[in-house]
C-alpha positions as CSV (number, residue, x, y, z in Angstrom):
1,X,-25.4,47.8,12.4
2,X,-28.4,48.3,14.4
3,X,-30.2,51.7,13.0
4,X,-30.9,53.1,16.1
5,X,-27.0,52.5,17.8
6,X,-25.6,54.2,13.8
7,X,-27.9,56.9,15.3
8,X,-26.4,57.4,18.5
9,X,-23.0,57.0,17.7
10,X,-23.4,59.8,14.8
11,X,-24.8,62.6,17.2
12,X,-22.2,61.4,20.0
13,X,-19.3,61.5,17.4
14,X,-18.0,58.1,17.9
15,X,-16.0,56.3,14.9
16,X,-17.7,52.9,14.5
17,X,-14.0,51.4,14.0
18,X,-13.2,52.4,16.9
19,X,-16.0,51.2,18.5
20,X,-16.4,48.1,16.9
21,X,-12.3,47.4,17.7
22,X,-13.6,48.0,21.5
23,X,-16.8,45.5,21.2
24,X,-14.5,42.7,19.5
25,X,-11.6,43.6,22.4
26,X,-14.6,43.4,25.2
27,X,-15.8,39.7,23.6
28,X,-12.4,38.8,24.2
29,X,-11.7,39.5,27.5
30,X,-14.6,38.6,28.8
31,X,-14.1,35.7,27.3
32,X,-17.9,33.9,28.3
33,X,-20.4,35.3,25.5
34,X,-20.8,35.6,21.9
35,X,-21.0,39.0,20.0
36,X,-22.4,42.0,22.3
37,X,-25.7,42.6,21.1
38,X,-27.4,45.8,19.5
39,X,-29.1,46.5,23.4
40,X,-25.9,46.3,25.1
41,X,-23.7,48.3,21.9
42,X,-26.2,51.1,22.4
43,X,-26.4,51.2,26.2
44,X,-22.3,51.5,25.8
45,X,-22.6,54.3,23.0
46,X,-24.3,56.4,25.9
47,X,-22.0,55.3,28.6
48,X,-19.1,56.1,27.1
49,X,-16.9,59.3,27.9
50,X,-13.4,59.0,26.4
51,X,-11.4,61.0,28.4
52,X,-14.2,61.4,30.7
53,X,-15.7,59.7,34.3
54,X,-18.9,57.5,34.3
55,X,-20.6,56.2,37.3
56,X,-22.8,53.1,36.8
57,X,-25.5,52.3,39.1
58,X,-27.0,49.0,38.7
59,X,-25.4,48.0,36.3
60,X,-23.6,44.5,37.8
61,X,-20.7,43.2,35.2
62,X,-22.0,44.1,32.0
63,X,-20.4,43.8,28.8
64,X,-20.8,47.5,27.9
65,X,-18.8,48.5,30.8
66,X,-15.7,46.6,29.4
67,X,-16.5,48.6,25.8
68,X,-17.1,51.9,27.6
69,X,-13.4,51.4,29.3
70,X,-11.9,50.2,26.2
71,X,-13.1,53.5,24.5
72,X,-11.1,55.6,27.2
73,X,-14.3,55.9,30.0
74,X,-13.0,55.8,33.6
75,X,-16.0,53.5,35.2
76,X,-17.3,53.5,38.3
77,X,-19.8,50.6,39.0
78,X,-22.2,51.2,41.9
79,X,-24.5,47.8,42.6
80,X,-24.8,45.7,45.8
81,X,-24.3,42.7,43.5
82,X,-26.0,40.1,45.9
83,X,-25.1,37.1,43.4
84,X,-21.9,37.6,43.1
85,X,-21.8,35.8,47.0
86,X,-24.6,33.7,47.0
87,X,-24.5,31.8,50.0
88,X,-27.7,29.5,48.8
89,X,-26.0,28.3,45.5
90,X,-29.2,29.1,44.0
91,X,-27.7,30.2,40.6
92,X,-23.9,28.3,41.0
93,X,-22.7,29.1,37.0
94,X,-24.2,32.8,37.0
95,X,-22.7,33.0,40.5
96,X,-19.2,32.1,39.0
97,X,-19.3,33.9,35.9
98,X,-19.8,36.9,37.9
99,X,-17.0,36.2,40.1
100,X,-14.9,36.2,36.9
101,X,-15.9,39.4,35.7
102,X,-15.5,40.9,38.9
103,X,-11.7,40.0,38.5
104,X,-11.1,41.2,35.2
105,X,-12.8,44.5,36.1
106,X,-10.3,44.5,39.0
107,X,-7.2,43.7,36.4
108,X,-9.0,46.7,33.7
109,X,-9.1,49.2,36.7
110,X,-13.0,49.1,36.5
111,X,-14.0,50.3,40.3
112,X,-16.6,48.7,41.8
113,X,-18.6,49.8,45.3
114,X,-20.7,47.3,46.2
115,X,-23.4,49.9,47.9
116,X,-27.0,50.3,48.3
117,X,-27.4,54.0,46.2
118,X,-30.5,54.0,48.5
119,X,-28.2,54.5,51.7
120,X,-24.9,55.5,50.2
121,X,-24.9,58.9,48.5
122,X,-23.2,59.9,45.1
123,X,-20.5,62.4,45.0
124,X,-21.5,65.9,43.9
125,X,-20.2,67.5,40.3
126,X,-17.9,64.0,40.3
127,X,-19.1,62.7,36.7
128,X,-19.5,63.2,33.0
129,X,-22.2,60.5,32.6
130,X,-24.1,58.8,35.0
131,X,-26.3,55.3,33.5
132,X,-28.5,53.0,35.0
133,X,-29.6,50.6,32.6
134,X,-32.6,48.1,33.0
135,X,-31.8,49.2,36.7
136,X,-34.6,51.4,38.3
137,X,-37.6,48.7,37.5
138,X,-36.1,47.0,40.1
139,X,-36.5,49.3,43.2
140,X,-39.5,48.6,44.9
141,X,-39.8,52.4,46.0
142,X,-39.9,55.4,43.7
143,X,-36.2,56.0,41.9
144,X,-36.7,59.9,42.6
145,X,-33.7,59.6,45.2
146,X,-31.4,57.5,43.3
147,X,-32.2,59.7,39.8
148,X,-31.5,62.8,42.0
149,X,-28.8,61.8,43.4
150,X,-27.2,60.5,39.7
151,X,-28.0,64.2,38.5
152,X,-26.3,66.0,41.7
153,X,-23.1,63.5,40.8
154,X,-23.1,65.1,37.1
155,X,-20.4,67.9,36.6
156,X,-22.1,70.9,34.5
157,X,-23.2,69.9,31.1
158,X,-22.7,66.1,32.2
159,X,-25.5,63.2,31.0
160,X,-27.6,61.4,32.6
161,X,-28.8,58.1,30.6
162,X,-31.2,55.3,31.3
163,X,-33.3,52.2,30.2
164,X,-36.2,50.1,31.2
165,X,-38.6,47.4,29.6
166,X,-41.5,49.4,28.1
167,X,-44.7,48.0,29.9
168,X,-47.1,49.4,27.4
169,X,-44.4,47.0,24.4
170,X,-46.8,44.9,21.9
171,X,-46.3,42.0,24.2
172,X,-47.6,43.1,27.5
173,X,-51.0,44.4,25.1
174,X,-51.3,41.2,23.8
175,X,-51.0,39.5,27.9
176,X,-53.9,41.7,28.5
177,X,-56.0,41.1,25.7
178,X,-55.6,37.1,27.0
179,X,-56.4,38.0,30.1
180,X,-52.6,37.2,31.5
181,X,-50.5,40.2,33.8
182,X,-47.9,42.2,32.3
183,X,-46.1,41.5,35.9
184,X,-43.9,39.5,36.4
185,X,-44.8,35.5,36.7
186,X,-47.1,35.4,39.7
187,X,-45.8,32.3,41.6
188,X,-42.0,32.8,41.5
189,X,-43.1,36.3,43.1
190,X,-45.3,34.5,45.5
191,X,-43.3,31.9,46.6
192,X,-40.1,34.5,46.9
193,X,-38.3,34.5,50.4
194,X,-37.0,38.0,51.3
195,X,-36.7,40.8,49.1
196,X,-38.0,40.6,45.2
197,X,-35.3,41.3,42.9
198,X,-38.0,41.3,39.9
199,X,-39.4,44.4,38.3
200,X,-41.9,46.0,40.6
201,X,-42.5,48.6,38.1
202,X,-41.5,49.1,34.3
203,X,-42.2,52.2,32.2
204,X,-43.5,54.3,29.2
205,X,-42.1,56.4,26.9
206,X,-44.6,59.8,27.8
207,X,-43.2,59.0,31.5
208,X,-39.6,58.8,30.3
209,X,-40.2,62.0,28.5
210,X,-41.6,63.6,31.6
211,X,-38.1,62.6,33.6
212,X,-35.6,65.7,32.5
213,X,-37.8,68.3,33.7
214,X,-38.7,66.4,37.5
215,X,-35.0,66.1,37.9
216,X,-34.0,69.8,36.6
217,X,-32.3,68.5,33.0
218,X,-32.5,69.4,29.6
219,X,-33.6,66.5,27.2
220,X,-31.0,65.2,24.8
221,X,-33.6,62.3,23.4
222,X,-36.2,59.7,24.2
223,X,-36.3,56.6,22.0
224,X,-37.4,53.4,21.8
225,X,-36.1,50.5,20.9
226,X,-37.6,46.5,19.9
227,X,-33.8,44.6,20.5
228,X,-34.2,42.1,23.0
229,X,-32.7,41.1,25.9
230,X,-29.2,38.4,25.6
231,X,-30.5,35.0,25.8
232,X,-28.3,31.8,25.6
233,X,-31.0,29.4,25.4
234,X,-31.1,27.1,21.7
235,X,-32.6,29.0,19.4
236,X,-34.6,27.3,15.7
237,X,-33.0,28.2,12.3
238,X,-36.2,30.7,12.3
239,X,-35.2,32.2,15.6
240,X,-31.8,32.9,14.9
241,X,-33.0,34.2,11.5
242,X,-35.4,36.7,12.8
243,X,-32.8,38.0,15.5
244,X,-30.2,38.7,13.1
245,X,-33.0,40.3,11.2
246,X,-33.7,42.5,14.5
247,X,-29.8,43.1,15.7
248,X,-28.5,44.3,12.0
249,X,-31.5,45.7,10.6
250,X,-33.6,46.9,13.6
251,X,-36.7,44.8,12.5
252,X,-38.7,45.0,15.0
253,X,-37.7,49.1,14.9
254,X,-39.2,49.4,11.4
255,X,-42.1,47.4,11.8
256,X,-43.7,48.8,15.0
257,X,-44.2,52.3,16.2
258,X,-41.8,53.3,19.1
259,X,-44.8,53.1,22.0
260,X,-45.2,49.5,21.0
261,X,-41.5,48.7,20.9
262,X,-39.4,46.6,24.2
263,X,-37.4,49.3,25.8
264,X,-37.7,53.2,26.5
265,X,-34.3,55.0,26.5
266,X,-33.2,58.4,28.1
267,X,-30.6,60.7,27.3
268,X,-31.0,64.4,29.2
269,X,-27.8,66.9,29.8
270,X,-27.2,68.9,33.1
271,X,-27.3,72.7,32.4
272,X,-24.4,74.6,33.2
């Protein structure tokens, strides 16, 4: 088990049988992925709420919705979700398997509005834990509305977790060192018709530290973490070594300090 996830699971009480039951159920039913990785079984140890209502914003079909339901979470998913109708066929398979989510997480009872958080406000005092995970990098404005909005949705003493790519990670230092942008690619930005649903802006860990008190929370815990993102493309007997190394043993979480690691997590708690 990632070191980090045995972390969070301690200090949120969860049994890792339990959990680890729900992960193998989740594979199952979703039925189109291998094991859920050490990224997405953290981003579910936060989510979850047995007992307990989550709103998701962002957060399309993920995997760690299905284990956050499975450990008694009643989910709400709040994401426009402009792939899951694409009338271009630019990305047919992703298109379909999101289709197919979207119907088992009609059959599990996951609710999904598919809303722009920009235009449609949150309930107030409506959830235990609000997410967004790898979500606000995305907006091309600031996310002071949306994170606002997530913490007025919180009932007293609810959480409010999130996630982004850290853009000060080892691998944006190196881009700059060779003189390449730690932005996205330039030409598929360029040549982009309409809106860009890239990252317009990732973040640090001092600025993910700064969060709790802008939006009037107490901070639970900032961390970082070097797991990668889910990838299906082939992968070398070397690569696949060197991930197993990074999803059981938190490799990349031992060898670099957390300001260099890949992603900057969240966790802050609404007073009351």
């Amino acid at each position: 088990m990632h070191p980090t996830l045995a972390r969070v699971m301690r200090r949120r009480g969860i049994a890792p049988k339990a959990f680890s039951a729900a992960c193998d159920e989740a594979v199952r039913l979703l039925g189109d992925q291998g094991p859920i990785s050490a990224r997405m079984q953290i981003a579910a140890a936060l989510a979850a709420a047995p007992g307990g209502a989550l709103c998701d914003v962002g957060g399309s079909v993920s995997a760690y919705l299905v284990v956050a339901h499975l450990l008694g979470t009643r989910v709400t998913v709040v994401d426009t979700l402009p792939y899951a109708d694409d009338p271009a066929g630019s990305a047919p398979g992703f298109t379909e398997e999101v289709r197919a989510r979207l119907r088992l997480f009609d059959r599990l009872g996951i609710a999904v509005e598919r809303t722009d958080v920009f235009e449609t406000p949150l309930p107030a005092a409506q959830y235990d834990v609000a997410v967004a995970f790898e979500t606000i990098e995305h907006f091309a404005h600031s996310p002071k509305p949306v994170l606002a909005a997530m913490a007025a949705s919180l009932k007293p003493r609810g959480r409010l977790c999130l996630s982004t790519p850290n853009i000060a990670r080892f691998e944006m230092r190196m881009r700059l060192l060779a003189g390449r942008t730690p932005h996205e690619r330039f030409v598929p930005f360029f040549e982009t018709a309409g809106p860009f649903l890239g990252h317009h802006r990732e973040y640090t860990l001092s600025e993910f530290r700064a969060l709790p008190g802008l939006l009037g929370l107490d901070p639970v815990e900032v961390f970082a973490v070097n797991a990668a993102y889910e990838s299906r493309k082939r992968k070398s007997a070397a690569q696949r070594f060197l991930i197993d190394l990074e999803e059981r043993h938190g490799l990349g979480d031992r060898l670099l300090p957390p300001t260099l690691r890949k992603h900057v997590w969240l966790e802050a708690r609404k007073p009351g």
